[in-house]
ZADO-1210 file (C-alpha; in nm, 4 decimals, padded with zeros to 6 digits):
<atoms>
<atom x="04.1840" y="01.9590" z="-07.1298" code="UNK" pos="1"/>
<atom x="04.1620" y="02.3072" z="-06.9497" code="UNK" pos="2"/>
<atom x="03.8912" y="02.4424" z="-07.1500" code="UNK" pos="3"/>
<atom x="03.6702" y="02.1362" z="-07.0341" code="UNK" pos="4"/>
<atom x="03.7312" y="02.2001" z="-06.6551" code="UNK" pos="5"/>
<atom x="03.7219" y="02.5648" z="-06.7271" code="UNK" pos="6"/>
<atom x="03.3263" y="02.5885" z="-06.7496" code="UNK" pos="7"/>
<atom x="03.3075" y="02.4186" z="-06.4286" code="UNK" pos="8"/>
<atom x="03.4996" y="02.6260" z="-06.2227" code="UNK" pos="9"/>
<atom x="03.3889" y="02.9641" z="-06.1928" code="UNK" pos="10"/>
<atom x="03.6337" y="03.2530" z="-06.0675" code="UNK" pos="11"/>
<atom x="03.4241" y="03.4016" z="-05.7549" code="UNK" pos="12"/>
<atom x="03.4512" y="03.7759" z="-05.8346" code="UNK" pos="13"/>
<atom x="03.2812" y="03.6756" z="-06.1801" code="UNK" pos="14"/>
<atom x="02.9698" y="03.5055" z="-06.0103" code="UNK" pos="15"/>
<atom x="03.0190" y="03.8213" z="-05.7475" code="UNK" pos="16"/>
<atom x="02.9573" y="04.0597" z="-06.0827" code="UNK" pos="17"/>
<atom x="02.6730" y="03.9047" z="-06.2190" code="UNK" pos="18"/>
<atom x="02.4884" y="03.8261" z="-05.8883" code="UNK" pos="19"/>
<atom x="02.1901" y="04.0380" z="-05.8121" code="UNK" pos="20"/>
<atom x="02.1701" y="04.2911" z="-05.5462" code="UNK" pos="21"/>
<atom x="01.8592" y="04.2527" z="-05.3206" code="UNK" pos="22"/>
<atom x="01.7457" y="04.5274" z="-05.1018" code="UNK" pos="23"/>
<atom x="01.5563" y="04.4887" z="-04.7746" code="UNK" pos="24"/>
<atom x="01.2363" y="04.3370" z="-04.8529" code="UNK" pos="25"/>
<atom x="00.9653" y="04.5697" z="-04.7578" code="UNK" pos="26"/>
<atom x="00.5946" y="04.5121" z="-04.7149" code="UNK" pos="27"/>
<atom x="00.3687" y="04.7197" z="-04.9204" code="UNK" pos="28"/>
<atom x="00.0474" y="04.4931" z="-04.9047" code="UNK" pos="29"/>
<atom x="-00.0824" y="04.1371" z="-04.7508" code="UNK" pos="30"/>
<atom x="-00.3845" y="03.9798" z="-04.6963" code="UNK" pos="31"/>
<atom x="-00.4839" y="03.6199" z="-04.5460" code="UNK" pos="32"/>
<atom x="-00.6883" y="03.3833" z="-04.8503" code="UNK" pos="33"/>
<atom x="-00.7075" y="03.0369" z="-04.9152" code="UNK" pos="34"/>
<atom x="-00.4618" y="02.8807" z="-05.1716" code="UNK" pos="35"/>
<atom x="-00.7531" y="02.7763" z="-05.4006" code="UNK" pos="36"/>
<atom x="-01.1599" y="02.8027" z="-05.4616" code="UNK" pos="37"/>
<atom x="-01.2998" y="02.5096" z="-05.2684" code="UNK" pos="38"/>
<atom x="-01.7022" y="02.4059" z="-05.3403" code="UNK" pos="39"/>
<atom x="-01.8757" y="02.1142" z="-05.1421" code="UNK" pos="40"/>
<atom x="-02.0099" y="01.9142" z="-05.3873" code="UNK" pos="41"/>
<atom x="-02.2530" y="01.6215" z="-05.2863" code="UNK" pos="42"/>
<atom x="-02.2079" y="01.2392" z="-05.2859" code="UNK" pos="43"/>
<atom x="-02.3970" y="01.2536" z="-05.6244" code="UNK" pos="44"/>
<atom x="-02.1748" y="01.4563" z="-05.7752" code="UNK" pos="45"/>
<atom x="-01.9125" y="01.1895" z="-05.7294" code="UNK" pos="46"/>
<atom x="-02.1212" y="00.9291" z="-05.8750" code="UNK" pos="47"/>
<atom x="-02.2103" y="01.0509" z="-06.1977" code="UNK" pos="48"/>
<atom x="-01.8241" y="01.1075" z="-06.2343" code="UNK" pos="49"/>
<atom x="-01.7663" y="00.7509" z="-06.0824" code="UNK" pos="50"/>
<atom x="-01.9873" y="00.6022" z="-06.3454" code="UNK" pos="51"/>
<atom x="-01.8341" y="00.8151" z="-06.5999" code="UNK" pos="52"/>
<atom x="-01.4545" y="00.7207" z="-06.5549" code="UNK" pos="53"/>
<atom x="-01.5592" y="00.3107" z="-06.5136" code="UNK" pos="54"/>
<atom x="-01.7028" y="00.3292" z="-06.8756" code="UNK" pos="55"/>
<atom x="-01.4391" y="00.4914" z="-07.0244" code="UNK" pos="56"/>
<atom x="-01.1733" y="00.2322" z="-06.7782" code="UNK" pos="57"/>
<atom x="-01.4089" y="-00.0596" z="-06.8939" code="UNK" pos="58"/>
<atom x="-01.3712" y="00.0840" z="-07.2932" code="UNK" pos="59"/>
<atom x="-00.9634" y="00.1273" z="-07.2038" code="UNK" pos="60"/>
<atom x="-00.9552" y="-00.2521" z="-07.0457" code="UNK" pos="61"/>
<atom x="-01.1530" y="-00.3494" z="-07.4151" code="UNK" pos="62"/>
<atom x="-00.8829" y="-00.1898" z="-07.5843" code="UNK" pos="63"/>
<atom x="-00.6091" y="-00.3431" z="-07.3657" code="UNK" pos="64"/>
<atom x="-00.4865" y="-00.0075" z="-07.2925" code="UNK" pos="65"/>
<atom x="-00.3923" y="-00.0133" z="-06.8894" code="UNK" pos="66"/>
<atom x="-00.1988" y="00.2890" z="-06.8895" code="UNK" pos="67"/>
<atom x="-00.4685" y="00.4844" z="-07.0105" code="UNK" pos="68"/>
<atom x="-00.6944" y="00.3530" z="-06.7142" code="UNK" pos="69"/>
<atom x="-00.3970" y="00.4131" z="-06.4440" code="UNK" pos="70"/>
<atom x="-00.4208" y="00.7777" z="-06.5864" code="UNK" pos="71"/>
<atom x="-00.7705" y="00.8071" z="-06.5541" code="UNK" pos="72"/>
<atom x="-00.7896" y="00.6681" z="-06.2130" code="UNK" pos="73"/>
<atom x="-00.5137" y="00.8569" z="-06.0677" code="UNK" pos="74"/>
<atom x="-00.6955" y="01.1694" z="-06.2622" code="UNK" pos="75"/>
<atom x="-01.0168" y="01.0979" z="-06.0766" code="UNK" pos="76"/>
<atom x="-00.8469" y="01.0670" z="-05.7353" code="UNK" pos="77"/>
<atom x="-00.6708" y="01.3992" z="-05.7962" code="UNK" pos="78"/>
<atom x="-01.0332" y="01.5005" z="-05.8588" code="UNK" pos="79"/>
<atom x="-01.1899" y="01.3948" z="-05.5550" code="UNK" pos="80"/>
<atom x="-00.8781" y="01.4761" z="-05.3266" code="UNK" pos="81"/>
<atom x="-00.9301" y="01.8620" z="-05.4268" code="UNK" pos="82"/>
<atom x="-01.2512" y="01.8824" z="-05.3745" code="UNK" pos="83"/>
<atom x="-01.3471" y="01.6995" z="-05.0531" code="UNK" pos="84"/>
<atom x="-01.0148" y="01.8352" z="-04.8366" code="UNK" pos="85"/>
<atom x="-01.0664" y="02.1935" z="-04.7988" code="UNK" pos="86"/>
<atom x="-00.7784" y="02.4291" z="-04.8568" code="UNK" pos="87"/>
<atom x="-00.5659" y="02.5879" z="-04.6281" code="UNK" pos="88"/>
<atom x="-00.5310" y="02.9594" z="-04.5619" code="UNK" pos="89"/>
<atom x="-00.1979" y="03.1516" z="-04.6734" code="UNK" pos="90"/>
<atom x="-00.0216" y="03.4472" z="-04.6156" code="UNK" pos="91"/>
<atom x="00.0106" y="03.6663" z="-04.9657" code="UNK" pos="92"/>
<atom x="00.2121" y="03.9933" z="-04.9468" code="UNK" pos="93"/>
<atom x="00.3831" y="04.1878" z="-05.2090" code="UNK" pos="94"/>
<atom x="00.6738" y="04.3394" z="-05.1034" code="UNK" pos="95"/>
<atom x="00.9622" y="04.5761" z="-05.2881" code="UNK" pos="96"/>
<atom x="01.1516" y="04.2827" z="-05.4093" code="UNK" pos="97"/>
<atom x="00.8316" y="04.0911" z="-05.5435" code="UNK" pos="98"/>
<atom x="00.5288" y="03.8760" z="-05.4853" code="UNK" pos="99"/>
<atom x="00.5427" y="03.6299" z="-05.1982" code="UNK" pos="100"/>
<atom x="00.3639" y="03.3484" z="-05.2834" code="UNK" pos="101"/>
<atom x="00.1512" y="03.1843" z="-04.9735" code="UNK" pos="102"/>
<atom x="00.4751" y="03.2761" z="-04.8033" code="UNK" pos="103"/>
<atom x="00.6819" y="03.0000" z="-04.9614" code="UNK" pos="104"/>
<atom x="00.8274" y="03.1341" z="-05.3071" code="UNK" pos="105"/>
<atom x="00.9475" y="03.5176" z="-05.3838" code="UNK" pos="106"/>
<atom x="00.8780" y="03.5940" z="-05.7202" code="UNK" pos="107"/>
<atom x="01.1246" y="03.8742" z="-05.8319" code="UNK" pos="108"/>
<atom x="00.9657" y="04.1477" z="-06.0388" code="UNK" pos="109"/>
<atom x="01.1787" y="04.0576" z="-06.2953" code="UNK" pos="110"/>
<atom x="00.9935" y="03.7802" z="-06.3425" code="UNK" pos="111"/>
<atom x="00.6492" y="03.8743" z="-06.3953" code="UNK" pos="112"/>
<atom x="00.5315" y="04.0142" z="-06.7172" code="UNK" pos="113"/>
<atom x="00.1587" y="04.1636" z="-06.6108" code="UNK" pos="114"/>
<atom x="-00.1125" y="04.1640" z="-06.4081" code="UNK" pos="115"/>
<atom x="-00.5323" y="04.1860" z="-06.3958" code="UNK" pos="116"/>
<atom x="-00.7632" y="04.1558" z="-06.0946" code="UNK" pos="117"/>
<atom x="-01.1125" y="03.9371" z="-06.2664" code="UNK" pos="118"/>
<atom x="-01.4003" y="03.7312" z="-06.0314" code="UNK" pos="119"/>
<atom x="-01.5972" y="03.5505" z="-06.2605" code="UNK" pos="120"/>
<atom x="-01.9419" y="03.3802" z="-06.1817" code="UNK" pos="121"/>
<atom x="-01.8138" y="03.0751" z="-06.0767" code="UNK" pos="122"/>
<atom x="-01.5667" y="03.1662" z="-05.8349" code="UNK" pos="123"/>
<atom x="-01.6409" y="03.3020" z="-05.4839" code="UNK" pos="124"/>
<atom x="-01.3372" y="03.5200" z="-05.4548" code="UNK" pos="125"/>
<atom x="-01.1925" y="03.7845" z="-05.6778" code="UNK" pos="126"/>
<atom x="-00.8669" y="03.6652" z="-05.8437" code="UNK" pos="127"/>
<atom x="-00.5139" y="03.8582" z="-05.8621" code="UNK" pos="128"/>
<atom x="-00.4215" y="03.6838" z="-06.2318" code="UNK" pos="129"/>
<atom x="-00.0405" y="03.7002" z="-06.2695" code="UNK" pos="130"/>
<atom x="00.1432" y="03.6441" z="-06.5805" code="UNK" pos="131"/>
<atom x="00.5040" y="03.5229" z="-06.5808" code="UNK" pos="132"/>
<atom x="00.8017" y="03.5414" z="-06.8615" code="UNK" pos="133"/>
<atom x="00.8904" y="03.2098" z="-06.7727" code="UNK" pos="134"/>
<atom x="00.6596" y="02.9032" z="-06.9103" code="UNK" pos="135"/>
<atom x="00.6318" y="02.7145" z="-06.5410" code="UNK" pos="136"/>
<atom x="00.4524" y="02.8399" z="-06.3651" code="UNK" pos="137"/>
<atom x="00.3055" y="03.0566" z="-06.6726" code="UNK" pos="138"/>
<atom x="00.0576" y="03.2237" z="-06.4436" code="UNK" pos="139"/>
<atom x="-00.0107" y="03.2871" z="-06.1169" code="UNK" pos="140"/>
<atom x="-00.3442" y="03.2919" z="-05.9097" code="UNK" pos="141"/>
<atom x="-00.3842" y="03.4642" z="-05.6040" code="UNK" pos="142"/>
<atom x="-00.7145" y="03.4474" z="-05.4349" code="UNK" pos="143"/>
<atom x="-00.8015" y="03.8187" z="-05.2773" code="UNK" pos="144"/>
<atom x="-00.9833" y="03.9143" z="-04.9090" code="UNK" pos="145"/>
<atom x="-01.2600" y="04.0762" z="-04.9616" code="UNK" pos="146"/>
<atom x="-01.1404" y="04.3457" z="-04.7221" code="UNK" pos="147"/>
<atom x="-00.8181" y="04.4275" z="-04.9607" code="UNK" pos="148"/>
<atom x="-00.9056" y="04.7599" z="-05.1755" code="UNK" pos="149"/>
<atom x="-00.8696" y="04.6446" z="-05.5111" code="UNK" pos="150"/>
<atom x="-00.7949" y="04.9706" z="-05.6992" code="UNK" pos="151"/>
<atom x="-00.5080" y="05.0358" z="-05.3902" code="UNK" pos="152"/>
<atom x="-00.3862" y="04.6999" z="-05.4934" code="UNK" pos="153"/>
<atom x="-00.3673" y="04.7124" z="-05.8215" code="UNK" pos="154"/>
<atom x="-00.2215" y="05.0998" z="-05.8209" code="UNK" pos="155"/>
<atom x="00.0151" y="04.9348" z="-05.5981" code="UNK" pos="156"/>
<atom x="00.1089" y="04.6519" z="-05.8407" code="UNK" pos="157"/>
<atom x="00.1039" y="04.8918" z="-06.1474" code="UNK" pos="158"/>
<atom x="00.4606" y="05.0418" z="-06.0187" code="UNK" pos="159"/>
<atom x="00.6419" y="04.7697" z="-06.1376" code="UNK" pos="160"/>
<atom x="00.4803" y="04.5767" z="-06.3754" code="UNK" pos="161"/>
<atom x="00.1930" y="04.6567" z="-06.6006" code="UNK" pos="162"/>
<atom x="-00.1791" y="04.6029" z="-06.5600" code="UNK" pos="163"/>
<atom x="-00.3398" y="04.3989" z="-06.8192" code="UNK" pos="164"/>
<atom x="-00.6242" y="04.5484" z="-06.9216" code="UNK" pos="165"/>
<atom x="-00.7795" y="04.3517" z="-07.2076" code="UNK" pos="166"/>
<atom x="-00.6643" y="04.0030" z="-07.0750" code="UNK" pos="167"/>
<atom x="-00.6856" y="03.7308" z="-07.3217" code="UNK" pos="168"/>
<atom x="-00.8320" y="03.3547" z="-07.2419" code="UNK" pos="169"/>
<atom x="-00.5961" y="03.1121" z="-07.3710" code="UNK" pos="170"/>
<atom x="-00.7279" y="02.7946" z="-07.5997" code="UNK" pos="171"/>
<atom x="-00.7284" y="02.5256" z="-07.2839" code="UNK" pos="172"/>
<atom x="-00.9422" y="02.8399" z="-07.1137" code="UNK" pos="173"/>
<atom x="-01.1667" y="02.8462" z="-07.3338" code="UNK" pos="174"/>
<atom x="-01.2071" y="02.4908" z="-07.4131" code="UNK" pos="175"/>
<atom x="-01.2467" y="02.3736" z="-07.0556" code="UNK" pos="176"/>
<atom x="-01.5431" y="02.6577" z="-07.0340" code="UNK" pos="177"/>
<atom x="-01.7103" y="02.5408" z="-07.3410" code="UNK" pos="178"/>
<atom x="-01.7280" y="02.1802" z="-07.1674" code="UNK" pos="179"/>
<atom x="-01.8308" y="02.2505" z="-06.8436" code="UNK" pos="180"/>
<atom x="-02.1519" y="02.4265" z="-06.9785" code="UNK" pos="181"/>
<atom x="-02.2175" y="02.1733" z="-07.1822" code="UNK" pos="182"/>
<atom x="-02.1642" y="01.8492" z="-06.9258" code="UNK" pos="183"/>
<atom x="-02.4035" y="01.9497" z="-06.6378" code="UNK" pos="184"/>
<atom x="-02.2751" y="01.7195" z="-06.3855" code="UNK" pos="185"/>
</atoms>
């Protein structure tokens, strides 16, 4: 009967042991972005994908499947929601513990595996691509001023976990690229 109450409580110079021991956090860079890439697309835009998800809802109602049209309405919401309401800006700064994240999560250095700075076409910003040990959040995505020097920044980084440089696209990447050259909506 002990041994089942004995993984429950914990002596308190045990957890003392194995307890990390964080220094004073200081501030080694920061920068004001917004949390995401935000376009303005017009009201036609919306249409074409209005017209798009009631024929495959109308198909789903056919097959008796209302789950499947729940899912695709909620997923068009989602859609419209993120790109009508522009994003708000956040406070990034990466400190001697870790990465703050738009001032609401620390991410210990301990749990980041590597890092690459990219800006594609498509995006307006350049983009401070994270990769984590952990599978949630997998990677992070920090959206860069465009006053921040990127080679200070990533020199900066490169002192505690390594720089990436031959990052590879995973399969949903490269997938979601393929379609959206070949739907022009």
């Amino acid at each position: 009967m002990a041994g089942i109450f004995s993984s429950f409580l914990k002596n308190p110079t045990e957890e003392k042991q194995t307890q990390e021991i964080v220094k004073p956090s200081v501030t080694l860079a920061g920068w004001d972005a917004p949390e995401r890439e935000f376009k303005k697309y017009p009201r036609e835009y919306y249409r074409k994908i209005a017209v798009i998800v009631i024929f495959v809802a109308v198909i789903a109602l056919v097959m008796k499947e209302f789950v499947l049209m729940f899912v695709i309405g909620v997923v068009f919401f989602v859609i419209y929601v993120f790109y009508t309401i522009p994003p708000r800006n956040v406070r990034h700064k990466i400190t001697s513990n870790g990465i703050d994240y738009a001032s609401e999560h620390l991410y210990k250095w301990s749990e980041l595996r590597s890092f690459y700075i990219e800006k594609t076409p498509e995006t307006q910003y350049h983009q401070l691509i994270i990769d984590t040990y952990e599978a949630f959040p997998g990677r992070l995505i920090l959206l860069l001023d465009e006053k921040i020097d990127k080679t200070d920044l990533a020199k900066t980084l490169n002192e505690f976990i390594s720089i990436n440089e031959s990052p590879e696209k995973g399969v949903l990447d490269k997938i979601l690229k393929k379609i959206s050259r070949r739907l022009n909506i």
